[in-house]
C-alpha positions in Angstrom: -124.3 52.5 -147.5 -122.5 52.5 -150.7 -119.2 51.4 -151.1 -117.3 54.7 -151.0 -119.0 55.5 -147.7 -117.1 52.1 -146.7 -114.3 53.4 -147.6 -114.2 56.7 -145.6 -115.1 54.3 -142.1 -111.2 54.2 -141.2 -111.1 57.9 -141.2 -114.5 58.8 -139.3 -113.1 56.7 -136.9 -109.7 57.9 -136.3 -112.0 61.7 -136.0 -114.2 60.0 -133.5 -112.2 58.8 -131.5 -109.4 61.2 -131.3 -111.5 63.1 -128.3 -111.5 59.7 -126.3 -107.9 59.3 -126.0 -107.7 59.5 -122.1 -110.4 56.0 -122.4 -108.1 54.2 -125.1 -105.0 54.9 -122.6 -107.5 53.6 -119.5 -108.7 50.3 -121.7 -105.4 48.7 -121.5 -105.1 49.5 -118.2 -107.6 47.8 -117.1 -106.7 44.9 -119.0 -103.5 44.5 -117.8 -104.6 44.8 -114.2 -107.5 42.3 -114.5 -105.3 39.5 -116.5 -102.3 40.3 -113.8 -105.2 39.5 -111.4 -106.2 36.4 -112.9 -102.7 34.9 -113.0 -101.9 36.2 -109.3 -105.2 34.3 -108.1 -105.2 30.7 -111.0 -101.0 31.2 -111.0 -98.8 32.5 -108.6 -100.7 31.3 -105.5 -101.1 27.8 -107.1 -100.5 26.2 -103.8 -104.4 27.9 -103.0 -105.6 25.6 -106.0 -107.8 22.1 -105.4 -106.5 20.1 -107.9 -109.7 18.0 -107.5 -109.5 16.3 -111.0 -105.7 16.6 -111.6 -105.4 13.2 -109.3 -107.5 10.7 -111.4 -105.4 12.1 -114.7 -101.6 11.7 -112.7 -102.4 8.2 -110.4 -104.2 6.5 -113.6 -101.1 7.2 -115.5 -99.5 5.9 -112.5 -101.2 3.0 -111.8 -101.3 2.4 -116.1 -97.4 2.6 -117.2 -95.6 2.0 -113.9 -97.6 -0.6 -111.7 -99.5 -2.0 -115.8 -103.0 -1.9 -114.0 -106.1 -0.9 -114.8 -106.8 2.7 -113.8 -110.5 2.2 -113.6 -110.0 -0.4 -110.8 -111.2 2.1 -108.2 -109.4 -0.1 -104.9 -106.2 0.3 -107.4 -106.7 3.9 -107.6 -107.6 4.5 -103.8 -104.2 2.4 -102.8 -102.1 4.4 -105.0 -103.1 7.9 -103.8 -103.9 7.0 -100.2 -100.9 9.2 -99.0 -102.0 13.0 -100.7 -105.1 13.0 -98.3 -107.3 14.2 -100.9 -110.1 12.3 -102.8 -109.6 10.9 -105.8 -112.2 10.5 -108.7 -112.0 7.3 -110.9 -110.6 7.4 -114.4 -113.2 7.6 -116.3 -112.3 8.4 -120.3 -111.4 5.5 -122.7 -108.0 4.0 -122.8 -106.8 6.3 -125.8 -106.8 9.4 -123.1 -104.2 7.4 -121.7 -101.4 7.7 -124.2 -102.2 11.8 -123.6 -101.6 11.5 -119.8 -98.4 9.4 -120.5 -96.2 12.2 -119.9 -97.5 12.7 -116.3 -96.1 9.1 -115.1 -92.2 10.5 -115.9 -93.1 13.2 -113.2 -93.8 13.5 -109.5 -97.0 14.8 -108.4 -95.5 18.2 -107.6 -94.1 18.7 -111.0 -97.5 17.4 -112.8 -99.0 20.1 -110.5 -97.3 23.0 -112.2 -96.6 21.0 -115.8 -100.8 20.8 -116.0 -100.8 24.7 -114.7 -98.3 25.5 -117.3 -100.2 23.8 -119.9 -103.5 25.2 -118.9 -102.2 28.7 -118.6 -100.6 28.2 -122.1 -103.9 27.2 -123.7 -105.7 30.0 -122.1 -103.7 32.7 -124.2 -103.7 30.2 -127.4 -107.6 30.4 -127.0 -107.4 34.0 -126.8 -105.3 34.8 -129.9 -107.2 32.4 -132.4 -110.2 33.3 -131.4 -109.9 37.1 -131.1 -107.2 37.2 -134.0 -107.7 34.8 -136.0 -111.4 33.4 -135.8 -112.8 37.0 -135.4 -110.3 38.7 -137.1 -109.8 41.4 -135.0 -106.3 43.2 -134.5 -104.6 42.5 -131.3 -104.1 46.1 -130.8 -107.7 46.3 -130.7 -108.1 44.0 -127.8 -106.4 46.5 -126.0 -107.6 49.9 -126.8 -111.0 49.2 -128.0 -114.1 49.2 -126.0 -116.0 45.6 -127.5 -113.0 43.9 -128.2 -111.5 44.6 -125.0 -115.0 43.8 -123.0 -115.1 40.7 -125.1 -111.1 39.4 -123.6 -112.5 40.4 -120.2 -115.6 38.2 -120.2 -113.0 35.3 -121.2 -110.7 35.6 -118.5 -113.2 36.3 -116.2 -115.5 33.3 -116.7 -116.0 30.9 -113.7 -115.7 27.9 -116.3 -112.3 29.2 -117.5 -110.9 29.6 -113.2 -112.8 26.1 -111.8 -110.7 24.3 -114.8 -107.1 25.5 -113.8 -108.5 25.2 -109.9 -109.0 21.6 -110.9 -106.1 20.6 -112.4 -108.9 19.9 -115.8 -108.1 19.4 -119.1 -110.9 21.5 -120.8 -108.4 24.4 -121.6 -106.4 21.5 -123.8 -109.4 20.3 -125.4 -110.5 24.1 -126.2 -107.2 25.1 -127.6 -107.9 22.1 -129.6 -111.3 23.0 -130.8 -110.1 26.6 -131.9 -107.2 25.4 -133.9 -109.6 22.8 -136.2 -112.0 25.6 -135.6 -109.8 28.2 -137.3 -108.4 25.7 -140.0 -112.0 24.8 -141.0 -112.5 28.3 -141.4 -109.4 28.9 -143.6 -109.9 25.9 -145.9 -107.1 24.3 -145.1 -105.7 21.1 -145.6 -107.8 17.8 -144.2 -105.4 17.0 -141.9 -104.6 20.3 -140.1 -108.6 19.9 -139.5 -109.1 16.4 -138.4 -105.2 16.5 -135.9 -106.4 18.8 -133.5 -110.0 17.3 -133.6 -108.4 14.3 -133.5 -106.4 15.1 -130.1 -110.0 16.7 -128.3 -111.9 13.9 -129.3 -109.2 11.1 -127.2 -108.6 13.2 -124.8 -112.5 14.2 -123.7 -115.0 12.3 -126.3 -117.5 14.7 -126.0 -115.7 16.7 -128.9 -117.0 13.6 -131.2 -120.6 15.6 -131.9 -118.1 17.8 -134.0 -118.2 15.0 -136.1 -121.6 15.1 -137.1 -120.5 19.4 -138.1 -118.0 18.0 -140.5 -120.1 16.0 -142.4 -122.7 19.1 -142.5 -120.1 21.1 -144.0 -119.0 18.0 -146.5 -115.6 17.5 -145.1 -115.1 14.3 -146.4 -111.6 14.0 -146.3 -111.0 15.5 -142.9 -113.0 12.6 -141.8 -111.2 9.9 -143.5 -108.4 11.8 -142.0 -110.1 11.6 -138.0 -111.1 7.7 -138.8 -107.1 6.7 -139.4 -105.8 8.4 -136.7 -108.6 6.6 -134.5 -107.8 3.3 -135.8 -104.1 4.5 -134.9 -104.7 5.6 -131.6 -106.7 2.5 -130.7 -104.3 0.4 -132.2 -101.6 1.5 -130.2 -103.7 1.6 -126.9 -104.2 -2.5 -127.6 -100.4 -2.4 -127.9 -98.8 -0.4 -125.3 -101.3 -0.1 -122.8 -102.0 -3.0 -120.1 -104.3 -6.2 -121.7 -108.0 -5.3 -120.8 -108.5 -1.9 -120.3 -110.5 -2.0 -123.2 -112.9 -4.7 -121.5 -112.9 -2.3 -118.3 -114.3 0.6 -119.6 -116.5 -0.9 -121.7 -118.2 -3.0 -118.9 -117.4 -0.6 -115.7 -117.3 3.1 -116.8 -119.2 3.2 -120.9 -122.7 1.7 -119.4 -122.9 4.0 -116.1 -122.8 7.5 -118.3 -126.1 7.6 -119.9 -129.1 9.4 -118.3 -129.6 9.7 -114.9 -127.4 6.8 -114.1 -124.6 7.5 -111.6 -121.1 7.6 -113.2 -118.9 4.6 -111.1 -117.2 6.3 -107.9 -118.4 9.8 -108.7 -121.1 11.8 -107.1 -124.9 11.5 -108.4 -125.9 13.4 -111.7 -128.5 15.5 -109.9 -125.9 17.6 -108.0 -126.4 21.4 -108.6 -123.1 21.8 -110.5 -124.5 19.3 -113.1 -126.0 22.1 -115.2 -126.6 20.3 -118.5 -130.0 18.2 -120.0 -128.7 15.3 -117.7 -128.1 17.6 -114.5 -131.9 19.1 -114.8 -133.6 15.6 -115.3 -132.0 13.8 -113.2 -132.7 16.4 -110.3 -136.6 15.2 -111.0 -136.0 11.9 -110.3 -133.5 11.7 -107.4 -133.3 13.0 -104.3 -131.7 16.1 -103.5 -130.7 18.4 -100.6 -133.9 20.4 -100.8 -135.9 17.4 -101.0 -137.6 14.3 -102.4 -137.7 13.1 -106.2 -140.6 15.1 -108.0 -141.1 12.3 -110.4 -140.9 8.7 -109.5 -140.2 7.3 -113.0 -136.7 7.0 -113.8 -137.9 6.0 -117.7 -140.0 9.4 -117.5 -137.0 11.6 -116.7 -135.3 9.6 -119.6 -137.5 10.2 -121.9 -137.5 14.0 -121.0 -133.4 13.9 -121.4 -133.6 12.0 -125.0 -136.4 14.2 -126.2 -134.8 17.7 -124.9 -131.1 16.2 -126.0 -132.4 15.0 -129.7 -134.1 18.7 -130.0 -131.4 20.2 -129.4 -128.7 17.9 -131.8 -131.7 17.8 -134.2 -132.4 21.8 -133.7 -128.8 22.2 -134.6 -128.1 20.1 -137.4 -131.6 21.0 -139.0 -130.3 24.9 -139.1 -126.7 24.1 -140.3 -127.9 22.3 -142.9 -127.3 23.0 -146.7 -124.3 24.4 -149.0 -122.1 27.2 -147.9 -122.9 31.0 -149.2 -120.6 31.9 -152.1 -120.4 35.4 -150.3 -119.5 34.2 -146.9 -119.1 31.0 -144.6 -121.4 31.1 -141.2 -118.6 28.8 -139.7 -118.5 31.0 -136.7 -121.8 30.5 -136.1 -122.3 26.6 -136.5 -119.1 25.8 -134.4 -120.5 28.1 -131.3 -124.1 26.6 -132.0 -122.1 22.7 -131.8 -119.8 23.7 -129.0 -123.1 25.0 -126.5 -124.8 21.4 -128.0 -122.1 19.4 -126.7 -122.6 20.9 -123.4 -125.8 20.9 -123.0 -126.4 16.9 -123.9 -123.1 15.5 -122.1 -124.0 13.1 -119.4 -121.6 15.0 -117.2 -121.2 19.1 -117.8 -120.2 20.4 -114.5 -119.4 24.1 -114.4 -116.0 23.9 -115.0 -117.1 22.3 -118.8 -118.6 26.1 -118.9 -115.2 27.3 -120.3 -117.1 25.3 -123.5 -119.7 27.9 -123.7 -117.7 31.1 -123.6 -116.5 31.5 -126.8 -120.1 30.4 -128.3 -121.5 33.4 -125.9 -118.4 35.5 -127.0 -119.4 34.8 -130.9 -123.1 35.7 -130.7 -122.8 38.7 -128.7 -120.4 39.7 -131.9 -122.9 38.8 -133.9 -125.8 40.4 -132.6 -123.9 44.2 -132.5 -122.2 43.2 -136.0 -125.1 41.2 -138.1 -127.2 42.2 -140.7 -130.1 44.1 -140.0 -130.7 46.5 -137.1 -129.4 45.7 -133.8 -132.1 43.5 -131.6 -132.2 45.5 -128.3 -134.5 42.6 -126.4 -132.0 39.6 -127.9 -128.9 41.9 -126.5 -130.6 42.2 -123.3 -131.2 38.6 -123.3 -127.8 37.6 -124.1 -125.8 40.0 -121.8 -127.9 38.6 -118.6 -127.1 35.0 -120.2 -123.7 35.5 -120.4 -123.5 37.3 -116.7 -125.2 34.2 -115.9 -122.7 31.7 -117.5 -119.1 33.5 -116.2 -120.0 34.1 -112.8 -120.1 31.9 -110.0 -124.2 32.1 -108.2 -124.8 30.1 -104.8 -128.3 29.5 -106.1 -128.7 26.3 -103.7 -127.9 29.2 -100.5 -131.5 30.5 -101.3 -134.4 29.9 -99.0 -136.9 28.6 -101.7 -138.9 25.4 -101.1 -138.0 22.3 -102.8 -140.2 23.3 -106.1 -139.2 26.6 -106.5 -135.8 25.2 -105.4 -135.2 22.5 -108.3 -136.1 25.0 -111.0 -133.7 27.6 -110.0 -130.9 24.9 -109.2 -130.7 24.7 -112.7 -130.1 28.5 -113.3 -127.1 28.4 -115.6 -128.4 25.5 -117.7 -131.3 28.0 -118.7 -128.8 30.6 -119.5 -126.9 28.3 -121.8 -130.4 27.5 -123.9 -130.6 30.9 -124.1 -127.4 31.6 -125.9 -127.8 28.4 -128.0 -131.2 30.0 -129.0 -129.7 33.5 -130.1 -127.4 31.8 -132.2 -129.5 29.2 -133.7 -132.0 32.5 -134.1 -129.1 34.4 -135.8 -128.3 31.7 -138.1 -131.8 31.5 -139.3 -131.5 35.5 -139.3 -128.3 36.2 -141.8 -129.7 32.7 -143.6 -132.9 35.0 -144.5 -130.2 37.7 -145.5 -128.0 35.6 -147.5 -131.1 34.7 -149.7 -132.6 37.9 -150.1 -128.9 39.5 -151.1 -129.3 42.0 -148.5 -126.3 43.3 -146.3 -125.9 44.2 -142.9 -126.2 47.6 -141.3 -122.8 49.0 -141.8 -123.2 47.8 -145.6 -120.9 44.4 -145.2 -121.6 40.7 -145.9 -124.9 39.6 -143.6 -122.2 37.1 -142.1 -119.5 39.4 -142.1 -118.5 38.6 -138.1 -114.6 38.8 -138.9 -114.0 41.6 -141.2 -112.0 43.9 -140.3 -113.7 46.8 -140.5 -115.9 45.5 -137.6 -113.2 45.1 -135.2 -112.9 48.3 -134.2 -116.0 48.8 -131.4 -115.4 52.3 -131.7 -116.1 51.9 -135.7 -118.9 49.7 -134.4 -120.5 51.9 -132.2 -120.1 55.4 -134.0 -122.1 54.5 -136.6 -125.8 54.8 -136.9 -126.6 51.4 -135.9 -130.5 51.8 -135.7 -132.4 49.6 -132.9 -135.8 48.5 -132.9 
């Protein structure tokens, strides 16, 4: 396609899809009517909500700054929140979390209730515009009156990872919101710091972000992690300050040595429960019982090995393909980030399904990439990714099915597989536009083999009217 063919794209398209008006008035519609839905069901009838987690982040600020105890003393927390009548998990994350949750302690439990809701509500929509807008690059308006864009916002508020958090009062959303602002400034160049703060932030308040770590030294951001390293030393500095004498020595000796694999995290339920749909969930449904039946294998070091071998291929898998210097013609940021975000899910000792709000943006990113990448369009890796991604957003019963206890274990970890799946597209894709990037070639509709935000593949109806050939 040569370049004044380009040019003439804006005006095919307004000609294309000036017969489709009465679909681009129906698009925001429909929109509207499922984001009204969303905050009628995770909003206005917050009253319906659990709050399962939300009580292990508002009594261990309680029990920390007004009673100056140790929030992983589990009789401590048990005392404190023995009047809600709800269970309450331990406090599991390390004492810098703790300066985060401050602000709950000035509250009451009602307040913290809405406050978190609020919060989590906010970062919802803060996720939506840097990703869509500013990661992506496409034009708001587009998110409303075009066909991919707009099927792209749906699958985000519609994913089961992205409802379970604000049903449990979680923090994901916070430490997403995070992720997308050092996400976007990576992308941008910008200064260290406005890196290596919101990183900074994810990584105290949910640890797993730390793998990201490992991404900025692939991408030789030096500074931004001298940057990280002095605000940790600040942030641990001042939890050895203001924070009650030996919480340190707590979680290093009560909660730190009970999160590897299959070991069962202090006060909370085993690993091997369905919702456990990462490396750890899967192997440690081998080796403990479960409600369909015995332990397959008998040797815990086996099923260790299995999680250190399948959790090193994957870091390794995706460090080995994000490897070497950035493209003068493009940066696959978009790319690596999703490929490190899935990573972190997948080998986290704990990834329950409400950490599956991790994995939508990665499955949003490589579903762009596979209609918007160089080459012809891939109709079996589509296919592949749309089930995935069904797979990933939407709650399955898979346990309610009357399978033996075989059968039964390998389908109990249904969602797990889906995840892999995506990671694979997108590690496939990188490798992909990597070929492309070499070779000087371009993509279908003539634009950078990496081009995922340029404008002029915002527009699904530009996407989709051209003659995108499929093989």
């Amino acid at each position: 396609m040569t370049a004044s063919t380009i040019t003439t794209l804006p005006e095919q398209s307004t000609k294309n899809t000036s017969g489709r008006s009465p679909l681009r008035r129906v698009i925001p519609c429909i929109v509207i009517f499922i984001y009204a839905s969303f905050l009628w069901n995770y909003g206005v009838q917050f009253r319906q909500l659990t709050q399962l987690d939300l009580g292990s982040f508002y009594w261990g600020a309680e029990l920390t700054f007004h009673e100056h105890h140790s929030p992983y003393d589990l009789a401590a927390m048990d005392r404190l929140s023995a009047g809600t009548g709800q269970k309450v998990f331990p406090y599991l994350y390390p004492p810098p979390s703790l300066l985060l949750m401050s602000p709950l302690a000035l509250v009451s439990y009602r307040t913290a209730i809405l406050a978190m809701l609020l919060a989590n509500h906010f970062c919802f929509l803060l996720i939506a515009g840097v990703l869509f807008c500013r990661i992506l690059k496409i034009p708001a308006k587009s998110l409303f009156g075009e066909f991919l864009p707009a099927t792209l916002l749906l699958y985000l508020i519609s994913s089961h990872g992205i409802a379970l958090t604000i049903d449990y009062g979680q923090v994901n959303l916070i430490v997403l919101a995070m992720l997308c602002l050092a996400w976007w400034r990576m992308k941008q160049r910008a200064p260290a710091w406005q890196i290596a703060l919101p990183l900074a932030l994810a990584i105290i308040l949910k640890t797993y972000p730390a793998i990201f770590v490992v991404l900025l030294l692939l991408r030789r951001e030096y500074r931004a992690i001298a940057w990280l390293c002095a605000m940790f030393i600040v942030a641990g500095a001042l939890s050895c300050i203001v924070l009650p004498h030996g919480l340190w020595h707590d979680w290093l000796t009560s909660i730190a040595p009970t999160g590897g694999l299959c070991r069962i995290p202090l006060g909370l339920h085993s690993p091997a429960a369905v919702p456990n749909q990462g490396i750890n969930g899967f192997v440690s449904r081998l080796c403990f019982p479960t409600d369909s039946g015995p332990p397959l294998l008998h040797s815990r070091g086996l099923c260790v090995a299995i999680g250190y071998v399948l959790s090193l291929g994957v870091l390794g898998s995706t460090i080995f393909v994000c490897r070497g210097p950035i493209p003068r013609d493009g940066d696959p940021i978009d790319l690596q980030f999703s490929a490190f975000l899935i990573a972190s899910f997948l080998i986290a000792p704990l990834a329950w399904e409400h950490h599956l709000a991790f994995v939508a943006p990665a499955v949003i990113v490589a579903l762009y990439a596979v209609l918007g990448g160089p080459g012809r369009i891939n109709r079996l890796a589509l296919a592949l990714l749309a089930i995935a991604a069904v797979v990933i957003a939407y709650p399955m019963p898979l346990e309610s099915l009357p399978l033996s206890h075989v059968p039964m274990l390998a389908v109990n970890s249904g969602k797990m597989y889906a995840v892999f799946l995506v990671w694979g597209v997108i590690i496939w894709q990188m490798r992909r536009t990597g070929l492309y990037w070499r070779h000087g070639e371009s993509n279908s509709l003539g634009l950078p083999a990496l081009g995922l935000g340029d404008s002029r593949l915002c527009s699904a109806g530009r996407l989709l009217d051209q003659p995108l050939p499929c093989r």
